[in-house]
PDB file as gemmi writes it, atoms N, CA and C in Angstrom:
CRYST1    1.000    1.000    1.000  90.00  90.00  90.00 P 1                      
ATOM      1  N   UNK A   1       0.847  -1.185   0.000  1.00  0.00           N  
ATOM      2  CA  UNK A   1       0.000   0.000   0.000  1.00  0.00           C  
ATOM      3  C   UNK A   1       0.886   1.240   0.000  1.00  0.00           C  
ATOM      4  N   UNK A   2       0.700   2.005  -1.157  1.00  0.00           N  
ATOM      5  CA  UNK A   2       1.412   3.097  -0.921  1.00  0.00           C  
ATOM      6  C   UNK A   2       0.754   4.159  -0.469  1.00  0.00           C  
ATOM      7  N   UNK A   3       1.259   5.079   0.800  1.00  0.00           N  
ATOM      8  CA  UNK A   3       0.954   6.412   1.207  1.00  0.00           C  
ATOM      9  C   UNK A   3       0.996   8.371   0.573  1.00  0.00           C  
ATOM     10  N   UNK A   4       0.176   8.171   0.470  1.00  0.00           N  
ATOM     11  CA  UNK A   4       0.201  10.093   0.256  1.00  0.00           C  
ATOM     12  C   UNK A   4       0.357  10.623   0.944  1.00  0.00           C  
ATOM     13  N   UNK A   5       1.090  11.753   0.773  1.00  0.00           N  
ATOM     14  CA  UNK A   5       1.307  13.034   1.837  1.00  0.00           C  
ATOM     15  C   UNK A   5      -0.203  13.971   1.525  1.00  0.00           C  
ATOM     16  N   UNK A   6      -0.654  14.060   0.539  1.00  0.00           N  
ATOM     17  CA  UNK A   6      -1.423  14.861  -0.150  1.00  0.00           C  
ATOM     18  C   UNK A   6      -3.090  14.031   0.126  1.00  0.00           C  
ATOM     19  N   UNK A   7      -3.682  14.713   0.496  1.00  0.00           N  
ATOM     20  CA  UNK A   7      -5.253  13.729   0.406  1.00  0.00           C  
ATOM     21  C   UNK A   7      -5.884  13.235  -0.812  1.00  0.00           C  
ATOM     22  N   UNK A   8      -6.514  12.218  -0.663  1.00  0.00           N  
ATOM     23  CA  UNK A   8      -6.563  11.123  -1.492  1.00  0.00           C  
ATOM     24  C   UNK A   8      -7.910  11.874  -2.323  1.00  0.00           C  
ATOM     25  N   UNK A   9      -7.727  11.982  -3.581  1.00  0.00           N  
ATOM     26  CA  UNK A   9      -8.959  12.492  -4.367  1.00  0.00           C  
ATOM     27  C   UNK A   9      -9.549  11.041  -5.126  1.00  0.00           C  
ATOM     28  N   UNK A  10     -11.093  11.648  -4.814  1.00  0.00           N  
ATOM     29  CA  UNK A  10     -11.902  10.814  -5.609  1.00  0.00           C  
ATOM     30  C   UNK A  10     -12.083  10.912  -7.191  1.00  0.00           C  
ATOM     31  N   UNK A  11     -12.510   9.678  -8.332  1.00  0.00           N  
ATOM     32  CA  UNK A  11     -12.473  10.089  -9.472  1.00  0.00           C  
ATOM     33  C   UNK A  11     -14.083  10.699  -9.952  1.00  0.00           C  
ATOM     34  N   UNK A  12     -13.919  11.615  -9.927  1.00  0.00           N  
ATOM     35  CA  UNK A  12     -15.425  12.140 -10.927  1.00  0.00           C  
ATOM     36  C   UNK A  12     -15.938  11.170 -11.462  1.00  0.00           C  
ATOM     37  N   UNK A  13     -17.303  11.021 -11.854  1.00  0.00           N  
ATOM     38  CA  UNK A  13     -17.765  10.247 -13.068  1.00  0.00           C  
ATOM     39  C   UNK A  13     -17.236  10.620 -14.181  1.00  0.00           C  
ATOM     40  N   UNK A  14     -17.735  11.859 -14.455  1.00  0.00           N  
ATOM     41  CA  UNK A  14     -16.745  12.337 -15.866  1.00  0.00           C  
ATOM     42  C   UNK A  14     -15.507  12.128 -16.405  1.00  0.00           C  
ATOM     43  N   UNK A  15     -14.773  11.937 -15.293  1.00  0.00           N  
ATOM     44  CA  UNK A  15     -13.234  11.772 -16.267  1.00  0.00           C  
ATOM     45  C   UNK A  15     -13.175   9.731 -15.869  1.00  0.00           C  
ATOM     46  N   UNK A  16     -13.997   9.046 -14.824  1.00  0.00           N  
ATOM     47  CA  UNK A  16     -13.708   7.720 -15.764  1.00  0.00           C  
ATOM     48  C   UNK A  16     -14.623   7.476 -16.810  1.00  0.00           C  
ATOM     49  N   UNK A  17     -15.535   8.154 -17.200  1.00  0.00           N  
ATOM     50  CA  UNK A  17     -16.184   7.974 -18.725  1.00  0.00           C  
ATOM     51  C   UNK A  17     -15.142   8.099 -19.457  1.00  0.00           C  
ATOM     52  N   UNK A  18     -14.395   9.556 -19.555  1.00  0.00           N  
ATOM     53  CA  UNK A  18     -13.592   9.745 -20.330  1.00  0.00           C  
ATOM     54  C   UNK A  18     -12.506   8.862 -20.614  1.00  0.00           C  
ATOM     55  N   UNK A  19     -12.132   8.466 -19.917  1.00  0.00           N  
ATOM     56  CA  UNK A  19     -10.810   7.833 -20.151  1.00  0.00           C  
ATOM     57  C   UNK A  19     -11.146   6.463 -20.139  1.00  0.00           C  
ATOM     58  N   UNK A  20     -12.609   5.754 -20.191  1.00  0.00           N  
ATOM     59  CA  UNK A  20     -13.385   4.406 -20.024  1.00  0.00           C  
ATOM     60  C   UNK A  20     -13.151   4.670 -22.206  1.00  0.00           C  
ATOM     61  N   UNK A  21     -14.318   5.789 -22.345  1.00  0.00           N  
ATOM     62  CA  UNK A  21     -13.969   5.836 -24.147  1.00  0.00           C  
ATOM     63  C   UNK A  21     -12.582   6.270 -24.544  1.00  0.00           C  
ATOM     64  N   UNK A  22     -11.936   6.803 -23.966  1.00  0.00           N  
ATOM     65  CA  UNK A  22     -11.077   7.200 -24.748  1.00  0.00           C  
ATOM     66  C   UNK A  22      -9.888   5.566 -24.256  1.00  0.00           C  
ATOM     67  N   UNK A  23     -10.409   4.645 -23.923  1.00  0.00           N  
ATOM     68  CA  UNK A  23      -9.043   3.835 -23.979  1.00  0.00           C  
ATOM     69  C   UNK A  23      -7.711   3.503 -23.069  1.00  0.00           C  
ATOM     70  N   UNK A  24      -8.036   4.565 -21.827  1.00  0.00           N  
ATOM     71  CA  UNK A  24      -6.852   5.052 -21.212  1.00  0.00           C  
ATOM     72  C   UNK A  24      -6.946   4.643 -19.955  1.00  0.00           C  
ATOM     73  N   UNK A  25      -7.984   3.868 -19.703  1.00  0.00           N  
ATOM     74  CA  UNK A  25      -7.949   3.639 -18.180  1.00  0.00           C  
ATOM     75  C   UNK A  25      -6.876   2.424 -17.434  1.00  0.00           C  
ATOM     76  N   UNK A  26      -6.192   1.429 -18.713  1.00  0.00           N  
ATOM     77  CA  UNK A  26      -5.089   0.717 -17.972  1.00  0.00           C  
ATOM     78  C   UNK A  26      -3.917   1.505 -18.178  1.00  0.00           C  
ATOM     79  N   UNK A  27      -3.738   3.313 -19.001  1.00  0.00           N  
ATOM     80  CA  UNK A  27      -2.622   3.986 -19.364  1.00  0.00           C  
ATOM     81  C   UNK A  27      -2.504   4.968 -17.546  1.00  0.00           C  
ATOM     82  N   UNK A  28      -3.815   5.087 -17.688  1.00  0.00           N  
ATOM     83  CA  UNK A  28      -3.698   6.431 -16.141  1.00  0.00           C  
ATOM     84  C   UNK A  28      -3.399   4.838 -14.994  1.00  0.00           C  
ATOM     85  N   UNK A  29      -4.292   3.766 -15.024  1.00  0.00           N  
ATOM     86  CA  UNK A  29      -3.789   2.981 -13.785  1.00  0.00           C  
ATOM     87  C   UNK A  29      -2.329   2.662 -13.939  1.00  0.00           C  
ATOM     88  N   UNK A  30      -1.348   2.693 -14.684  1.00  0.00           N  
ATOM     89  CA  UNK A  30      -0.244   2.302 -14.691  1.00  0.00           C  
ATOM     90  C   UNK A  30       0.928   3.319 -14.228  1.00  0.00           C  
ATOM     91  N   UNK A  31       0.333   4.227 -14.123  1.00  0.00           N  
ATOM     92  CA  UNK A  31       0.993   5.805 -13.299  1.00  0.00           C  
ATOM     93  C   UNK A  31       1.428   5.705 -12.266  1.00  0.00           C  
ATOM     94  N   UNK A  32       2.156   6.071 -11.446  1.00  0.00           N  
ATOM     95  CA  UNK A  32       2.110   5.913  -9.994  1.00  0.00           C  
ATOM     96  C   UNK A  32       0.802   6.857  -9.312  1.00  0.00           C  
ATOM     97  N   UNK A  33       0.782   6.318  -8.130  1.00  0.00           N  
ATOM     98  CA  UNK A  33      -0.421   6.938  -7.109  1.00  0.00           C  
ATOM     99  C   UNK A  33      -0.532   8.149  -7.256  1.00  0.00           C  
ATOM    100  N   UNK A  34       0.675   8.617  -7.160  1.00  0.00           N  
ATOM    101  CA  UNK A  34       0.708  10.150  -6.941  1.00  0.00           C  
ATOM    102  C   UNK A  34       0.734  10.990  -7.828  1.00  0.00           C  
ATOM    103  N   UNK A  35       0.822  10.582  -9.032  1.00  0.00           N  
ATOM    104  CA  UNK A  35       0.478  10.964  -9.976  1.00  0.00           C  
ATOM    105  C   UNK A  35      -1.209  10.892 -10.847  1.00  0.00           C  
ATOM    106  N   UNK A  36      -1.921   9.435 -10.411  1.00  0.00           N  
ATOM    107  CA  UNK A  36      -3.360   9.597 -10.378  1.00  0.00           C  
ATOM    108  C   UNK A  36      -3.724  10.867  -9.670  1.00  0.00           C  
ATOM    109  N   UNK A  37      -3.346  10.574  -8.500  1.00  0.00           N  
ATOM    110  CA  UNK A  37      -4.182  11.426  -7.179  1.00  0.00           C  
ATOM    111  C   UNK A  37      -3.755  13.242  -7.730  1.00  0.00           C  
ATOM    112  N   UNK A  38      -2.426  13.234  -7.897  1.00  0.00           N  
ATOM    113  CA  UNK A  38      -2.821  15.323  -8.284  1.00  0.00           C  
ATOM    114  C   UNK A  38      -3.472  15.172  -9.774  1.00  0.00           C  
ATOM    115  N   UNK A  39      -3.261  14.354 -10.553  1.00  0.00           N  
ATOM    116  CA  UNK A  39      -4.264  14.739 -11.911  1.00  0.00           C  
ATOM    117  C   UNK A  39      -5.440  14.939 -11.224  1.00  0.00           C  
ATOM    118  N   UNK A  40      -5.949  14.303 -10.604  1.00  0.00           N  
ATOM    119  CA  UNK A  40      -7.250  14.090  -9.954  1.00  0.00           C  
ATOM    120  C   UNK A  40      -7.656  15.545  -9.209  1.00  0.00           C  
ATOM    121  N   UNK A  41      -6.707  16.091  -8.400  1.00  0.00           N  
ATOM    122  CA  UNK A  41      -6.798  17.122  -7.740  1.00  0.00           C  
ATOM    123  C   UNK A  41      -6.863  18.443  -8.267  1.00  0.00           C  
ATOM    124  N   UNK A  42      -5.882  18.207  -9.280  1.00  0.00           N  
ATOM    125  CA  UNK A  42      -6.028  19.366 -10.242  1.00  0.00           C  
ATOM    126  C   UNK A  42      -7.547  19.302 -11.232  1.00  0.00           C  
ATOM    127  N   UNK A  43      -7.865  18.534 -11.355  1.00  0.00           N  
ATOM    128  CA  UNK A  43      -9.087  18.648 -12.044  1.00  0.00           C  
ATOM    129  C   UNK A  43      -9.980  18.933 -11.242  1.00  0.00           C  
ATOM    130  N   UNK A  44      -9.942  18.545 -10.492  1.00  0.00           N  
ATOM    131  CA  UNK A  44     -11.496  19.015  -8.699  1.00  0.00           C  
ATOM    132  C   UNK A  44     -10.947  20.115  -8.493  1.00  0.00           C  
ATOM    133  N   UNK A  45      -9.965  20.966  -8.486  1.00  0.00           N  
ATOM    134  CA  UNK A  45      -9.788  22.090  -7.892  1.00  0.00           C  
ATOM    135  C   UNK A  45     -10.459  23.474  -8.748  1.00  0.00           C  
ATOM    136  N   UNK A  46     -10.402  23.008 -10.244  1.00  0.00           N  
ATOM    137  CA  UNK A  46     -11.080  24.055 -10.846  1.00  0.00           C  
ATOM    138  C   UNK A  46     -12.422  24.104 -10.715  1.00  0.00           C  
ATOM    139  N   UNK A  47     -13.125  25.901 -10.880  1.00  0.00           N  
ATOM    140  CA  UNK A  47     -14.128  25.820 -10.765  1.00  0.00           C  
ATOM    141  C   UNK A  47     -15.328  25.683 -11.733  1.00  0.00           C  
ATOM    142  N   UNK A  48     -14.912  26.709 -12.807  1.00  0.00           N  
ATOM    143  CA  UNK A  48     -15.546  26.233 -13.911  1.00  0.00           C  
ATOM    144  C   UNK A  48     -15.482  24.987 -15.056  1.00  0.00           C  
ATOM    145  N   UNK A  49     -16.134  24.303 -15.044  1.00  0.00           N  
ATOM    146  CA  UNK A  49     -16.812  23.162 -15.755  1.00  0.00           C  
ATOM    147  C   UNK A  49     -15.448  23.596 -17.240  1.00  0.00           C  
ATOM    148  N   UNK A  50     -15.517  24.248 -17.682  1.00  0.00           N  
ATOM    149  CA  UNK A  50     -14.778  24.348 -18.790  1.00  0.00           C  
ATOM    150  C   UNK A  50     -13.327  24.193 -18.429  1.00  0.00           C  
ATOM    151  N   UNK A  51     -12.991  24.915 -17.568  1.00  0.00           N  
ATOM    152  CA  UNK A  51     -11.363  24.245 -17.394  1.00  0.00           C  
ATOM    153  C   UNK A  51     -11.697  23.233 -16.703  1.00  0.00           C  
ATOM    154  N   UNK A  52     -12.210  22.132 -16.169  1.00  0.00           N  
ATOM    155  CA  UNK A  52     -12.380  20.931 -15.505  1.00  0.00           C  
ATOM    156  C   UNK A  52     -11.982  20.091 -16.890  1.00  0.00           C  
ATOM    157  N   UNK A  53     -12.856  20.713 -18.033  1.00  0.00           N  
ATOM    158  CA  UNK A  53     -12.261  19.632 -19.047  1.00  0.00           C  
ATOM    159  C   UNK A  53     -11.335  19.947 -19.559  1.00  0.00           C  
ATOM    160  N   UNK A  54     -10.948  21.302 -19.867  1.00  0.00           N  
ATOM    161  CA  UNK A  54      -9.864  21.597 -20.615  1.00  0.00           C  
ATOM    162  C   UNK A  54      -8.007  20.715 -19.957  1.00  0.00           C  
ATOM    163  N   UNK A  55      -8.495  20.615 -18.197  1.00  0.00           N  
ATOM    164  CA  UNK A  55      -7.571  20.016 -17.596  1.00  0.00           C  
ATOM    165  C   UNK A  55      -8.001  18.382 -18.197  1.00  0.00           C  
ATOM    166  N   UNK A  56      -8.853  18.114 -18.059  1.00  0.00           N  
ATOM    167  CA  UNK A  56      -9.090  16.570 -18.305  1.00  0.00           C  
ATOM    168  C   UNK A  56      -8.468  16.009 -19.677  1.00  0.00           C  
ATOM    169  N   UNK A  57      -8.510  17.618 -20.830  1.00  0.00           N  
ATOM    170  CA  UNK A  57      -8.267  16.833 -21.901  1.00  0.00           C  
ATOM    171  C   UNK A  57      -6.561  16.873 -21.889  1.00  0.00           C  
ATOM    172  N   UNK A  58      -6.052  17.575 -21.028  1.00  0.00           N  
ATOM    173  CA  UNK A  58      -4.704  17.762 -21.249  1.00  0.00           C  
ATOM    174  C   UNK A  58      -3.996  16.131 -20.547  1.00  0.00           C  
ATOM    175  N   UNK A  59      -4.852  15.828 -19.533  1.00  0.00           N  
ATOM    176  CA  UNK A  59      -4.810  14.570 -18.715  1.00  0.00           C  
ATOM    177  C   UNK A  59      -4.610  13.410 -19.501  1.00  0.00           C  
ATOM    178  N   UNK A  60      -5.682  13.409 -20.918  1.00  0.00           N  
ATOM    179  CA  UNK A  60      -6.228  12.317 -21.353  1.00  0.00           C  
ATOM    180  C   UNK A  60      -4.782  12.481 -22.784  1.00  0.00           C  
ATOM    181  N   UNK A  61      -4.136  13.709 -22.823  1.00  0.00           N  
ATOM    182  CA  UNK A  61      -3.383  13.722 -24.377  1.00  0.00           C  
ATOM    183  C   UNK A  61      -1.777  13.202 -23.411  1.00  0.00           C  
ATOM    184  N   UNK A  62      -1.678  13.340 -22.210  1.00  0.00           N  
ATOM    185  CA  UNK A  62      -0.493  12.816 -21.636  1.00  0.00           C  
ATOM    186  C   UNK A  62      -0.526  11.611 -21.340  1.00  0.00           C  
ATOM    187  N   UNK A  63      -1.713  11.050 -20.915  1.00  0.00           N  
ATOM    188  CA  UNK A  63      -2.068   9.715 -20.883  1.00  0.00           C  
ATOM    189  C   UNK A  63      -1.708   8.881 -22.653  1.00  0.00           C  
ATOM    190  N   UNK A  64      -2.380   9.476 -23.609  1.00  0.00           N  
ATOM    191  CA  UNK A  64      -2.104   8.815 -24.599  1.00  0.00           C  
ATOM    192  C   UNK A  64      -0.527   8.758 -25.385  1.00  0.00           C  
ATOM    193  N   UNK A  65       0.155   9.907 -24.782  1.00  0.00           N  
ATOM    194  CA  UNK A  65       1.363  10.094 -25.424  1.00  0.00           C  
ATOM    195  C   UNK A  65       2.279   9.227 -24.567  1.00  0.00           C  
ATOM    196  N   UNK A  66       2.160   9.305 -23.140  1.00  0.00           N  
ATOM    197  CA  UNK A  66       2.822   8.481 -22.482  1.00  0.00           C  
ATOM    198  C   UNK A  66       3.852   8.904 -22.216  1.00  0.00           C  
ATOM    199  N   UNK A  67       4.804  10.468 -22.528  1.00  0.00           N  
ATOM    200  CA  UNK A  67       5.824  11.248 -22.015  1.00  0.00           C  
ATOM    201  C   UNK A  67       5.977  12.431 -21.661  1.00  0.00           C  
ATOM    202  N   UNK A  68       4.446  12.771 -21.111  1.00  0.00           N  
ATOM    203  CA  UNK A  68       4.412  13.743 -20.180  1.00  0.00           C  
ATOM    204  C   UNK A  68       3.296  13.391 -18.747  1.00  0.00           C  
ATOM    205  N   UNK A  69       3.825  14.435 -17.652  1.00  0.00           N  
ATOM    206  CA  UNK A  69       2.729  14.452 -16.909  1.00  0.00           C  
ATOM    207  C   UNK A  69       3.191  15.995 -16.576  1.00  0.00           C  
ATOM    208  N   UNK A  70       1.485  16.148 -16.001  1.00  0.00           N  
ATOM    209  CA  UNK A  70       1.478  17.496 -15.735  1.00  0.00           C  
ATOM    210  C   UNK A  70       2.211  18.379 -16.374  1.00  0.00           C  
ATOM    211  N   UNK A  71       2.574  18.368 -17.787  1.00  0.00           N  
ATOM    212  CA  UNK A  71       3.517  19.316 -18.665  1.00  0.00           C  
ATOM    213  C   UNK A  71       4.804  18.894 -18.581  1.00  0.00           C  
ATOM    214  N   UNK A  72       5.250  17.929 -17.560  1.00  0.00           N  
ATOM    215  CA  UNK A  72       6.925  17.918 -17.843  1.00  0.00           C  
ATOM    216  C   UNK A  72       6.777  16.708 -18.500  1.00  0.00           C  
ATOM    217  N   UNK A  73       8.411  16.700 -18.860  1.00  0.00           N  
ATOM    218  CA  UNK A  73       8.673  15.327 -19.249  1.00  0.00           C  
ATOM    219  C   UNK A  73       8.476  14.086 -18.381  1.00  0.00           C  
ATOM    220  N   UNK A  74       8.313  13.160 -18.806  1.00  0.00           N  
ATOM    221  CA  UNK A  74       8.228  11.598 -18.070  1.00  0.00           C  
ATOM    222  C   UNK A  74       8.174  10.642 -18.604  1.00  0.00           C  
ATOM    223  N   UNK A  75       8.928  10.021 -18.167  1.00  0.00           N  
ATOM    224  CA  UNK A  75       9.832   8.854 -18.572  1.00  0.00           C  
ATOM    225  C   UNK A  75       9.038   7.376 -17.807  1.00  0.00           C  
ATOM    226  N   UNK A  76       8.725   6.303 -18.179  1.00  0.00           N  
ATOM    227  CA  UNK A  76       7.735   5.340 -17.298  1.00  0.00           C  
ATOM    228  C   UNK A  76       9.225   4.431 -17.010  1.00  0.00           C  
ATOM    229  N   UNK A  77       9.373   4.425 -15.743  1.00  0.00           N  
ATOM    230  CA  UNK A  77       9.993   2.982 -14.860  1.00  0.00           C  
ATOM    231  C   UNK A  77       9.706   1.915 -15.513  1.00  0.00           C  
TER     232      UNK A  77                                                      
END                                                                             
């Protein structure tokens, strides 16, 4: 079991639809924790509905590329 320093965010319905169609849900489970959990956070933290997705879609184009998170580079272990 791995621990967060950071509190544990829940997933919206919306973004596991999203990432249920778009294909990506064994790409985001293969992330580390802590990297689910602030995508997650960063998307609950906005308020308007439009950047909720605009973050989601940036979520879902790093998920598919597989060498970024959160804008930097990343490299998968």
């Amino acid at each position: 079991m791995v621990s967060l320093q950071r509190p544990i965010q829940s997933m919206p319905d919306f973004v596991k639809k999203a990432l249920i169609e778009a294909g990506l849900m064994d790409a985001y489970n293969y992330r580390p924790p802590y990297q689910r959990n602030d995508y997650l956070s960063w998307i609950n933290r906005a308020k308007p509905q439009k950047t909720k997705h605009t973050r989601l879609n940036q979520m879902l184009d790093e998920l598919s590329t597989g060498d970024r998170y959160m804008n930097m580079q990343y490299k998968a272990k």
